[in-house]
VOZA-902056 format. One record per atom (N, C-alpha, C, O): x, y, z; residue in three letters. Coordinates in steps of 0.02 Angstrom, whole numbers, plus 50000, padded with zeros to 5 digits. Layout:
N
XYZALA/...
This chain:
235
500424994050000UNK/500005000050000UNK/500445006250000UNK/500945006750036UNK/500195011649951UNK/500685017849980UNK/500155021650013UNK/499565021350030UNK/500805026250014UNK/500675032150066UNK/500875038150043UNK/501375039050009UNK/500375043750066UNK/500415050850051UNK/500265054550112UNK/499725055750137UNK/500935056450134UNK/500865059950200UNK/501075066350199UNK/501545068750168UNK/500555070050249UNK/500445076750260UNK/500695078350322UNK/500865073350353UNK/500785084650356UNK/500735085450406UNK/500095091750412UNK/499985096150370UNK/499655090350486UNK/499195092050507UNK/498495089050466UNK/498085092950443UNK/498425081750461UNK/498085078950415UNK/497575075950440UNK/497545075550502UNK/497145073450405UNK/496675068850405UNK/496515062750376UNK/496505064950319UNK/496385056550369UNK/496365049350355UNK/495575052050317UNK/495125055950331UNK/495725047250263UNK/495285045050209UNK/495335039650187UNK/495845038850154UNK/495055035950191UNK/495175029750145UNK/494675028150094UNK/494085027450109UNK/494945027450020UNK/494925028249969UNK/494685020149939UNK/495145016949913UNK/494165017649942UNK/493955010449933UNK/494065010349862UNK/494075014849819UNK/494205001249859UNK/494515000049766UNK/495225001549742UNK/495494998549696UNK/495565007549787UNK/496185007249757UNK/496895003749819UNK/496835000249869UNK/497515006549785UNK/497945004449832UNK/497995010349878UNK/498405010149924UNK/497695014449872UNK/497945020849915UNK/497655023549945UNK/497205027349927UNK/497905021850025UNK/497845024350088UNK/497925036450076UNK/498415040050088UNK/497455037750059UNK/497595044150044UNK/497595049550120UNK/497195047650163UNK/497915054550133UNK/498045057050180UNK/497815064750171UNK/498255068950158UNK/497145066850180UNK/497115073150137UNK/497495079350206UNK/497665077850263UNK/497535085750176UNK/497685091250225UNK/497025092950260UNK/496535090450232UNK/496905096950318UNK/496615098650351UNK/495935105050314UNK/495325105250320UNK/496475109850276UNK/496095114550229UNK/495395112750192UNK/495005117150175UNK/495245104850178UNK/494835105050131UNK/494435099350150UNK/494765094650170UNK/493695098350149UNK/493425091850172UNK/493405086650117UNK/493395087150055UNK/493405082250151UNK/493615075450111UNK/492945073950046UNK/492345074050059UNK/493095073250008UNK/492635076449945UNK/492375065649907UNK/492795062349877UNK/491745063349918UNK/491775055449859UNK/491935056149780UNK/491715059949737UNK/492295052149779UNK/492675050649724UNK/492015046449667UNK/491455044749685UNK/492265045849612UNK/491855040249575UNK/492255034149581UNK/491895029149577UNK/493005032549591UNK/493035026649628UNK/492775023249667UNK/492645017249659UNK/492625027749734UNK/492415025149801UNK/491425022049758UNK/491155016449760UNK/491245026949734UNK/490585023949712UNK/490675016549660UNK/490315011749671UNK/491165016449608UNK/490925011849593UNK/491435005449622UNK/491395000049592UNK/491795005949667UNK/491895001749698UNK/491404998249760UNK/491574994149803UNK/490875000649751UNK/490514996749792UNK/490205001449851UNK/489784999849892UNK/490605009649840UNK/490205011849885UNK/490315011649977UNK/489895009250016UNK/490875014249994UNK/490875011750059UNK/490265015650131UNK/489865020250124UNK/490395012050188UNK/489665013550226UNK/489875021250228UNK/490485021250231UNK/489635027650228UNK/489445033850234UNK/489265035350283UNK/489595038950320UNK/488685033250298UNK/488405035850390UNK/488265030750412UNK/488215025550379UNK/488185031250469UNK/487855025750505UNK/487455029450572UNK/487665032750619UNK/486715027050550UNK/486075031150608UNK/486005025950643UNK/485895020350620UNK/486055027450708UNK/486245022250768UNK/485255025050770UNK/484905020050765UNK/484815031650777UNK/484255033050783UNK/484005034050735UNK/484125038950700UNK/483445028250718UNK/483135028850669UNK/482655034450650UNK/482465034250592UNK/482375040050693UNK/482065044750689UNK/482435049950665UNK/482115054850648UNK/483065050050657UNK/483375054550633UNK/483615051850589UNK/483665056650552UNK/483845046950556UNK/483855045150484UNK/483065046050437UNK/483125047450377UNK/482565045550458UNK/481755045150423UNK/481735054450416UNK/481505057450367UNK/481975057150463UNK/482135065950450UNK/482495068550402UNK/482395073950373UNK/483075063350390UNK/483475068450308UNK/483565061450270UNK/484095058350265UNK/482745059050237UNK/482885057650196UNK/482945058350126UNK/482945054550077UNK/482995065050137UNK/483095066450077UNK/483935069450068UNK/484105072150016UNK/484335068550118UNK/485025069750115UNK/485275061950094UNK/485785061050061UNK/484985058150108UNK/485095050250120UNK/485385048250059UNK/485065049550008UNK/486145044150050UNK/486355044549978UNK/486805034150001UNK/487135031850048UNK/486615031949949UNK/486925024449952UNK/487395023749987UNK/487795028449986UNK/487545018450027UNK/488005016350058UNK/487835018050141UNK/488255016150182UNK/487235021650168UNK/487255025350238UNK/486825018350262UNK/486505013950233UNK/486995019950327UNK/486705014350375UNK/486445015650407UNK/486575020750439UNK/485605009850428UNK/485385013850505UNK/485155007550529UNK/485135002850489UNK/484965006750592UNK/484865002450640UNK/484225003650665UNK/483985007050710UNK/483944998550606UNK/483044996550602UNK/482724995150675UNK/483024991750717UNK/482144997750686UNK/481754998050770UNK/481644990550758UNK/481634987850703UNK/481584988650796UNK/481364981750834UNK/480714980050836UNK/480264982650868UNK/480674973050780UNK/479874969950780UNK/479964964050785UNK/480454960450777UNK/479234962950805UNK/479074956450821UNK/478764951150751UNK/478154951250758UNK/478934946850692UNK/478394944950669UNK/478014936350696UNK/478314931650723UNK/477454936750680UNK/477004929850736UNK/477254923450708UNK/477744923550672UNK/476954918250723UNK/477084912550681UNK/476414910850611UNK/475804910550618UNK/476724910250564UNK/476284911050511UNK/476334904850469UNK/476854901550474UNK/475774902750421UNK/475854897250394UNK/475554900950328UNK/475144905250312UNK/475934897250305UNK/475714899750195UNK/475434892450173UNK/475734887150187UNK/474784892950136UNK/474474887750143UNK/474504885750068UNK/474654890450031UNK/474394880250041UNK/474794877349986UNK/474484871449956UNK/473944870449984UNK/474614866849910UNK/474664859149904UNK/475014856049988UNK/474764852550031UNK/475564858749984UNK/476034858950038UNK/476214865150092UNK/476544870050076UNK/475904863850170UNK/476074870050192UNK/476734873350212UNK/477194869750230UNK/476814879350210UNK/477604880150245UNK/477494885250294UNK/477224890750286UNK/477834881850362UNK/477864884850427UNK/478444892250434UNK/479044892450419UNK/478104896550456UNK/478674902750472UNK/478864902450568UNK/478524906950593UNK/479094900350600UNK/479154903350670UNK/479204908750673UNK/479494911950630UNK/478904912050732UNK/479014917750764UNK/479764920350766UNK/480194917850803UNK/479874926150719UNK/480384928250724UNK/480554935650769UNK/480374940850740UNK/480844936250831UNK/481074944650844UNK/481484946950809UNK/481874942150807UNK/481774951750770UNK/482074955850740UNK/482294962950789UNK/481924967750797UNK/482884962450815UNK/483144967250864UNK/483734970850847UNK/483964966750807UNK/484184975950848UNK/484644977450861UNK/484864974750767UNK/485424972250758UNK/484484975450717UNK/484684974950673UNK/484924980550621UNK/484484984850630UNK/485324982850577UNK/485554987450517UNK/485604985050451UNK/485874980250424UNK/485184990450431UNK/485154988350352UNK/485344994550312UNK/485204999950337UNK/485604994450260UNK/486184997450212UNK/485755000350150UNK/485374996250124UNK/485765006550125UNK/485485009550068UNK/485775006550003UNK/486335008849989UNK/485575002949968UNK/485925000349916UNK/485825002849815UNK/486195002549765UNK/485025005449832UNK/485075010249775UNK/484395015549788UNK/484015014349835UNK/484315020049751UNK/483785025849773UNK/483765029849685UNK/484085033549649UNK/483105025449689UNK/482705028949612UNK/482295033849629UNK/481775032749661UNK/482495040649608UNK/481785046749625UNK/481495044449698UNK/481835042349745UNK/481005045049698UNK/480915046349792UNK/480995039549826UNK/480975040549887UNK/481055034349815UNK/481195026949834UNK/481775025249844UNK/482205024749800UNK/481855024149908UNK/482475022549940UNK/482695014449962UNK/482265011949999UNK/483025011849954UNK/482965003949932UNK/483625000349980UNK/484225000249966UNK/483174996950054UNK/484064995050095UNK/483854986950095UNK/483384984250067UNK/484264984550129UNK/484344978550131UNK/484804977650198UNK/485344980250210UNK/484364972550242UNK/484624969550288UNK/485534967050285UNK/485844963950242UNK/485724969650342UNK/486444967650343UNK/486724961450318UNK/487124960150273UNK/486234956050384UNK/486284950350415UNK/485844947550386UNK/485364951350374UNK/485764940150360UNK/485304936450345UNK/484934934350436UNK/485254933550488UNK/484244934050426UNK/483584934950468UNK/483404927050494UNK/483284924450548UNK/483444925250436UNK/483084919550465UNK/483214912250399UNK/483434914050344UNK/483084905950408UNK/483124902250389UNK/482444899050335UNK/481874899350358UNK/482534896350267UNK/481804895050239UNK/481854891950179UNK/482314893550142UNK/481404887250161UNK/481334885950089UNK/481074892650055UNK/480944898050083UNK/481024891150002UNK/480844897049940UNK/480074895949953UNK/479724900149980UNK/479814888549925UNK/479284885049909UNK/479224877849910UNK/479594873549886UNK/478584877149947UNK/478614869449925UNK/478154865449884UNK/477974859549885UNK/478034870749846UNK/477514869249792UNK/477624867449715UNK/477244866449667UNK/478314867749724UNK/478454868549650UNK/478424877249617UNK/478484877649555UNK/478354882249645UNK/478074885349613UNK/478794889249590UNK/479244890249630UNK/478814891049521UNK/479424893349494UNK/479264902049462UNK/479424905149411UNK/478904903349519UNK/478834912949493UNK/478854914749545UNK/478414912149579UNK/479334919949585UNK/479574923449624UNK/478924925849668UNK/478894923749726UNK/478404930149643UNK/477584932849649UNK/477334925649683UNK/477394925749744UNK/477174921949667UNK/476754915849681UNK/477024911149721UNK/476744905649724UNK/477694912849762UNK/478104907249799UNK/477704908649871UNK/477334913349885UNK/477864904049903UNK/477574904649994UNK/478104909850037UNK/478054912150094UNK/478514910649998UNK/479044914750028UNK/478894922450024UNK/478994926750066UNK/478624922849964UNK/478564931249942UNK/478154931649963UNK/478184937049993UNK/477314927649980UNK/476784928750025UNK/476954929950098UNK/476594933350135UNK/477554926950119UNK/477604928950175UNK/477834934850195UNK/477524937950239UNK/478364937350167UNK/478754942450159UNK/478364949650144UNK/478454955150170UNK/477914947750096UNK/477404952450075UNK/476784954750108UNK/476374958950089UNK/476804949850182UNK/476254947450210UNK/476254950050283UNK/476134955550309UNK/476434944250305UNK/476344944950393UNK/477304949650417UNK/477364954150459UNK/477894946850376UNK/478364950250386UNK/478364957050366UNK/478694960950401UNK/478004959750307UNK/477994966650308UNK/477454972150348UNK/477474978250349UNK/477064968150374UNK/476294970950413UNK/476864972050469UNK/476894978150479UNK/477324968750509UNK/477594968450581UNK/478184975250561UNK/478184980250596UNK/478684974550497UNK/479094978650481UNK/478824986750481UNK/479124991850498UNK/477934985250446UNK/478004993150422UNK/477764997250488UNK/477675003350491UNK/477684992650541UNK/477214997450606UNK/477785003150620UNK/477605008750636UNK/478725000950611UNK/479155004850647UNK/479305007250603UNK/479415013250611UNK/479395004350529UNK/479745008050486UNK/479415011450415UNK/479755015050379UNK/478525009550399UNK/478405011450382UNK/478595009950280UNK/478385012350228UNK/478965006050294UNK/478925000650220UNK/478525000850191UNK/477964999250211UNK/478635002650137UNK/478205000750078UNK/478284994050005UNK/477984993249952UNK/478684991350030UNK/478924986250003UNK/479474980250028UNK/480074981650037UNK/479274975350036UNK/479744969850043UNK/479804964250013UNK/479294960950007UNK/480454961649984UNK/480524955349959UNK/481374953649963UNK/481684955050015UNK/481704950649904UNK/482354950049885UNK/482644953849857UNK/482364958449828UNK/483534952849857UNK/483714954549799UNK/483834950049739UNK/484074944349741UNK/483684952549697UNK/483784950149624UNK/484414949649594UNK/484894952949615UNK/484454944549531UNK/485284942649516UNK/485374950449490UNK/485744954649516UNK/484934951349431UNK/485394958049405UNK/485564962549444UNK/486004966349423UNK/485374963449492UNK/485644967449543UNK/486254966249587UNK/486604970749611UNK/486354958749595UNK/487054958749618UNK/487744956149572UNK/488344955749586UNK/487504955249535UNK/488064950749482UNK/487814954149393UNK/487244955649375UNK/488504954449349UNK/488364953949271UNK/488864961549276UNK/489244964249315UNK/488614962549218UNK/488914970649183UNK/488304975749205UNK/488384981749196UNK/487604972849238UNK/487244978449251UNK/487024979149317UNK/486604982749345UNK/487464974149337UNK/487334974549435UNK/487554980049471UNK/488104982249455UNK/487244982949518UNK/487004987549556UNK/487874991649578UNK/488354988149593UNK/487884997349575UNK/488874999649605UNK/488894996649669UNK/489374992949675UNK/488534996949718UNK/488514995949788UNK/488554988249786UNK/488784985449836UNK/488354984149731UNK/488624975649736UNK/489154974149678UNK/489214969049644UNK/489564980749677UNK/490114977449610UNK/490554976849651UNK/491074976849619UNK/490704976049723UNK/491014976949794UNK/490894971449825UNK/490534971949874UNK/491204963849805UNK/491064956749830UNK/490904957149901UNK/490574953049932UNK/491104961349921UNK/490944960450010UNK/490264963850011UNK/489914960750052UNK/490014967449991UNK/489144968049983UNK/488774964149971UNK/488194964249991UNK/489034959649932UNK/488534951849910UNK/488564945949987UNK/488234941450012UNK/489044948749994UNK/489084941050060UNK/488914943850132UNK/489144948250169UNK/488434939550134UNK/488074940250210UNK/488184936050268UNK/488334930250254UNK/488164937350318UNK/488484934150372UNK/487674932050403UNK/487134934550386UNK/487844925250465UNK/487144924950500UNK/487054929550561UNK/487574932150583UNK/486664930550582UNK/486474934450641UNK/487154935250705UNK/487284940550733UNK/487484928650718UNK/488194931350758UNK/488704929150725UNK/489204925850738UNK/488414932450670UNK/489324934050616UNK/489984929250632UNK/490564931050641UNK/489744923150632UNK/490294918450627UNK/490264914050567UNK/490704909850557UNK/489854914750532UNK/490224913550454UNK/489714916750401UNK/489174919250416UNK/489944916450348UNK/489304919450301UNK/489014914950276UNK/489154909050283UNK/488434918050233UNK/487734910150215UNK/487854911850157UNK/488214916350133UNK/487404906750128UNK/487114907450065UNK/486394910350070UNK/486084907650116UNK/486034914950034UNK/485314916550021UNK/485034917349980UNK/485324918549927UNK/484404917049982UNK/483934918849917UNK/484044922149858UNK/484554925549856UNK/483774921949821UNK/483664929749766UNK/482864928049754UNK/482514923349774UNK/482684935649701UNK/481984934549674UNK/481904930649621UNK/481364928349605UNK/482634929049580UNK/482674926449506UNK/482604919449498UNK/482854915949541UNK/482254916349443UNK/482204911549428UNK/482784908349382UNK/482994910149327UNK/482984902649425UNK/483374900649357UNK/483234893749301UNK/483554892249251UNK/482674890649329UNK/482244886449284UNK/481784883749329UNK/481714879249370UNK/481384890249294UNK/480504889149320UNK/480044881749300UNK/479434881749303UNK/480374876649284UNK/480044871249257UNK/480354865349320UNK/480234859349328UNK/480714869549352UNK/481154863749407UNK/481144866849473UNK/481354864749527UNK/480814873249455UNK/480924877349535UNK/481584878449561UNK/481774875549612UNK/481914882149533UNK/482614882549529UNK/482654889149555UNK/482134891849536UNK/482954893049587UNK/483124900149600UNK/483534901849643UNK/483604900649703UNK/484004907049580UNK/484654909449609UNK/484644911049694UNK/484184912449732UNK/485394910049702UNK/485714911849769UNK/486304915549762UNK/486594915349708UNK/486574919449817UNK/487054919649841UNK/487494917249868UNK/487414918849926UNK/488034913749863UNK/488404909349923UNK/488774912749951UNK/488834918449929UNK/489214910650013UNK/489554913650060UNK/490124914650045UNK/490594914150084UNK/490174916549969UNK/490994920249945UNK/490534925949891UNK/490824928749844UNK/489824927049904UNK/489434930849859UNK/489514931449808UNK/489544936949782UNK/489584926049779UNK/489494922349693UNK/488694918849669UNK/488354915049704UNK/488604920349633UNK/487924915149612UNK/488014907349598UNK/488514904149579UNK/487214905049617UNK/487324898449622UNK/486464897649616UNK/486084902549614UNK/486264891449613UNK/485484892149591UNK/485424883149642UNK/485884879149649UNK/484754882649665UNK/484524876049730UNK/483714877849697UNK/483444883049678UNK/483444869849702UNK/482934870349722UNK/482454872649765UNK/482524871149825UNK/482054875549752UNK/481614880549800UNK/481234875049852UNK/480694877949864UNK/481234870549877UNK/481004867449939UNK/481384866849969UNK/481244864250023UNK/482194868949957UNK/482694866649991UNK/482554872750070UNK/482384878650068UNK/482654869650112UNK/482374875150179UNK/483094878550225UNK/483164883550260UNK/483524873350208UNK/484454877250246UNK/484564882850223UNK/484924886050261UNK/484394886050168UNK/484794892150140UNK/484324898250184UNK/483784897650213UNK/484734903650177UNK/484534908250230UNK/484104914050190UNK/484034913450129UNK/483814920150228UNK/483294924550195UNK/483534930150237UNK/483454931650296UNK/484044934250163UNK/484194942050172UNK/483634946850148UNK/483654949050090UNK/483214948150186UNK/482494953850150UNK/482844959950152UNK/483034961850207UNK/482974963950094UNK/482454971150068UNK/481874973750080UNK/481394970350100UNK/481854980450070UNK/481184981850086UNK/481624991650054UNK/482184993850044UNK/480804994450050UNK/480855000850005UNK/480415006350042UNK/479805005550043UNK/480685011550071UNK/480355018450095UNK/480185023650052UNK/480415023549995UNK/479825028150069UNK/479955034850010UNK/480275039750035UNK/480225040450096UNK/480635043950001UNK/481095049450030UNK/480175054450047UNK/480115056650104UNK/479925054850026UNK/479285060150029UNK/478595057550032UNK/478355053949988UNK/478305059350079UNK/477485056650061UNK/477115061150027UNK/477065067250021UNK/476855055450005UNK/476315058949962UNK/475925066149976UNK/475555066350025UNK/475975070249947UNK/475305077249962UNK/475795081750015UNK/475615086850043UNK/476375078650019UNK/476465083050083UNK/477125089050050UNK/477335093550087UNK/
């Protein structure tokens, strides 16, 4: 690594390259288009979520905040085949801004949540799985009381992998998720199908590469998304 040293300085670090940069004191530390399309490093981090929901409209990819604490019940998605959700608490969790179209602000859980098949129905469309009913369902009814969500599900392949995946996942360490006490990373979901005739759909694995399992398979883990608006409506 080099080095560019000042005296009376300040530390920057400059994600994607080799260089540890050392700016002078005179001038504030200014984002690069490196640092963005390297993946974007964390920016803020709102330990109070009431004051992150206040500037969101300052709110720019890569900032962090530490989602209020819900409860969701135990739920069953009813089927050919049923699939059981346990009661999950959700506490002391952070989730990461990963892209923001016009007033829609779009994060994603740090930590993978919880454990699940996709489906056990066979069903090979993302919309129609027992998973997205749930997610869409009883997990986002419990999410939106604190946070006010307007959307929850996965992320999708094009979004983390190809030539048109997201800047904030062209940064391999954004794709790989750890479990709840971060002693190793999982593999998880996506929304994408990768052969809807077999119930096939992409994953993530724990070097955040793609990989595709049958959707009844229930070991692989569930990193949810979910989408706010920078503005409400009329106001």
């Amino acid at each position: 690594m080099k080095y560019n040293l000042f005296k009376n300085c300040r530390v920057v670090i400059n994600a994607g390259t080799e260089v540890l940069k050392i700016d002078g004191m005179g001038e504030p530390a200014r984002e690069t288009p490196a640092q963005e399309m390297a993946g974007v490093n964390i920016q803020r981090t709102y330990e109070d979520y009431s004051v992150f929901m206040a500037n969101l409209d300052g709110v720019k990819v890569g900032d962090r905040v530490r989602v209020p604490g819900f409860k969701v019940p135990t739920t069953v998605i009813v089927g050919d085949k049923k699939l059981n959700f346990d009661e999950i608490e959700v506490a002391g969790e952070y989730a990461t801004v990963y892209r923001i179209e016009g007033e829609q602000i779009n994060l994603v859980f740090d930590r993978a949540l919880f454990k699940s098949a996709m489906d056990r129905n066979d069903t090979g469309v993302w919309e129609d799985t027992q998973l997205a009913a749930y997610l869409r369902g009883a997990f986002l009814d419990a999410l939106r009381k604190e946070t006010s969500a307007a959307d929850c599900g996965l992320l999708r392949k094009e979004e983390l992998w190809g030539d048109n995946a997201l800047p904030f996942f062209r940064n391999g360490r954004n794709r790989v998720c750890f479990d709840k006490d971060e002693d190793c990373s999982v593999w998880y979901w996506t929304e994408t199908v990768e052969d809807a005739s077999a119930a096939y759909f992409y994953l993530a694995n724990y070097y955040g590469s793609s990989a595709h399992y049958a959707a009844d398979y229930s070991y692989f883990y569930v990193r949810p998304r979910f989408a706010l608006k920078s503005k409400i409506c009329g106001a």
